[in-house]
C-alpha positions as CSV (number, residue, x, y, z in Angstrom):
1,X,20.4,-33.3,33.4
2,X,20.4,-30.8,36.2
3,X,23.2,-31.2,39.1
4,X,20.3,-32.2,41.6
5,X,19.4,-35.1,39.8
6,X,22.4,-36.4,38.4
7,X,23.5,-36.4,42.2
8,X,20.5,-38.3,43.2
9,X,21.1,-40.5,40.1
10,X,24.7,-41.3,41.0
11,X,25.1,-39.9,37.0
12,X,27.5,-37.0,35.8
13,X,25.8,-34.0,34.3
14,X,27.8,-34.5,31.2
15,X,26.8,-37.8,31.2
16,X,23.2,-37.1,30.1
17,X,21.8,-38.3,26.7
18,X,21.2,-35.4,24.2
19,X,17.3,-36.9,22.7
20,X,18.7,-35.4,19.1
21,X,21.1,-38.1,19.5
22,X,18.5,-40.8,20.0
23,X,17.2,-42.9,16.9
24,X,13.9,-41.6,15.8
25,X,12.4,-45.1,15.0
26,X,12.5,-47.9,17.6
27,X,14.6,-51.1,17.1
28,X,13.1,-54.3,17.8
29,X,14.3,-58.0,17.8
30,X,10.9,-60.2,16.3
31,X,11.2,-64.4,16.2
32,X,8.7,-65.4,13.8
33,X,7.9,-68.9,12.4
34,X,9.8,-68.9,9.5
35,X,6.5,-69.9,7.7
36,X,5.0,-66.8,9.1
37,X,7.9,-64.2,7.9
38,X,7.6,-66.5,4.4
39,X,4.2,-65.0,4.3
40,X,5.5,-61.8,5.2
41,X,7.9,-61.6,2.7
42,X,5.7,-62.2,-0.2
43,X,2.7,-60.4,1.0
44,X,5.6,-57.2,0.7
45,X,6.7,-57.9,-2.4
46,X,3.5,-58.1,-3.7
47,X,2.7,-54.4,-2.4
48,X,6.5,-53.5,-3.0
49,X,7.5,-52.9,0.2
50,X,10.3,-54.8,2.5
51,X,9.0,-56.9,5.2
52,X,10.1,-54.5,7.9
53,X,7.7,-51.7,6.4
54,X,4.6,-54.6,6.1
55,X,4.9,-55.2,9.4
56,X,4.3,-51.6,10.9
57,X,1.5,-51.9,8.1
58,X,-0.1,-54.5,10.0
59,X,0.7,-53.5,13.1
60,X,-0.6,-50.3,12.5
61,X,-4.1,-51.0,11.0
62,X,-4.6,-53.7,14.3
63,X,-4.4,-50.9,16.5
64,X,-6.7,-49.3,14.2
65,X,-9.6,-51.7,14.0
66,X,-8.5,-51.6,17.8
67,X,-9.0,-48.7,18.7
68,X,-5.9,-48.2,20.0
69,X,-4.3,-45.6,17.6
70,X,-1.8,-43.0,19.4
71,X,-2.9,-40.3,18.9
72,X,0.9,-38.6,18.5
73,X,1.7,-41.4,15.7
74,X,3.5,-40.5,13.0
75,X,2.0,-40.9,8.9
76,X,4.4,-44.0,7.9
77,X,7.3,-42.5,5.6
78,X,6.3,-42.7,1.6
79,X,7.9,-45.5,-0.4
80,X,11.5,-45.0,-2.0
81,X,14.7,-43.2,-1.4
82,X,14.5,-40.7,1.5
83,X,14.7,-37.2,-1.0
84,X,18.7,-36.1,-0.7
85,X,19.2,-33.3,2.1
């Protein structure tokens, strides 16, 4: 954050966030009839995945058939363990 803007911000210029620190995947709080996530959950077990993962499945292919694909989306991560660093 540059000294101009953190004055204009009322912010500290060691207060800024570092984006390296940021989580690289977005966290999101979804209510869901419980009949719905039911569905969900075997529909991902079926395709060995967790329910998390079959939803960004879903999600992704309607913004597919949408149209709507970002074009700076990232492939979704293979199945498994991450490989060890």
């Amino acid at each position: 954050m540059t000294d101009a803007v953190a004055e204009a911000t009322g912010a500290a210029a060691d207060d800024a966030v570092d984006p390296a620190a940021q989580p690289r995947r977005k966290s999101l709080l979804v209510r869901l009839d419980p009949a719905v996530y039911d569905a969900l959950a075997r529909w991902a077990a079926d395709t060995f995945h967790s329910v998390n993962a079959q939803i960004e499945i879903v999600l992704r292919e309607a913004l597919r058939q949408a149209g709507r694909t970002p074009a700076d989306m990232k492939p979704l991560r293979r199945p498994g363990r991450p490989s060890g660093a």
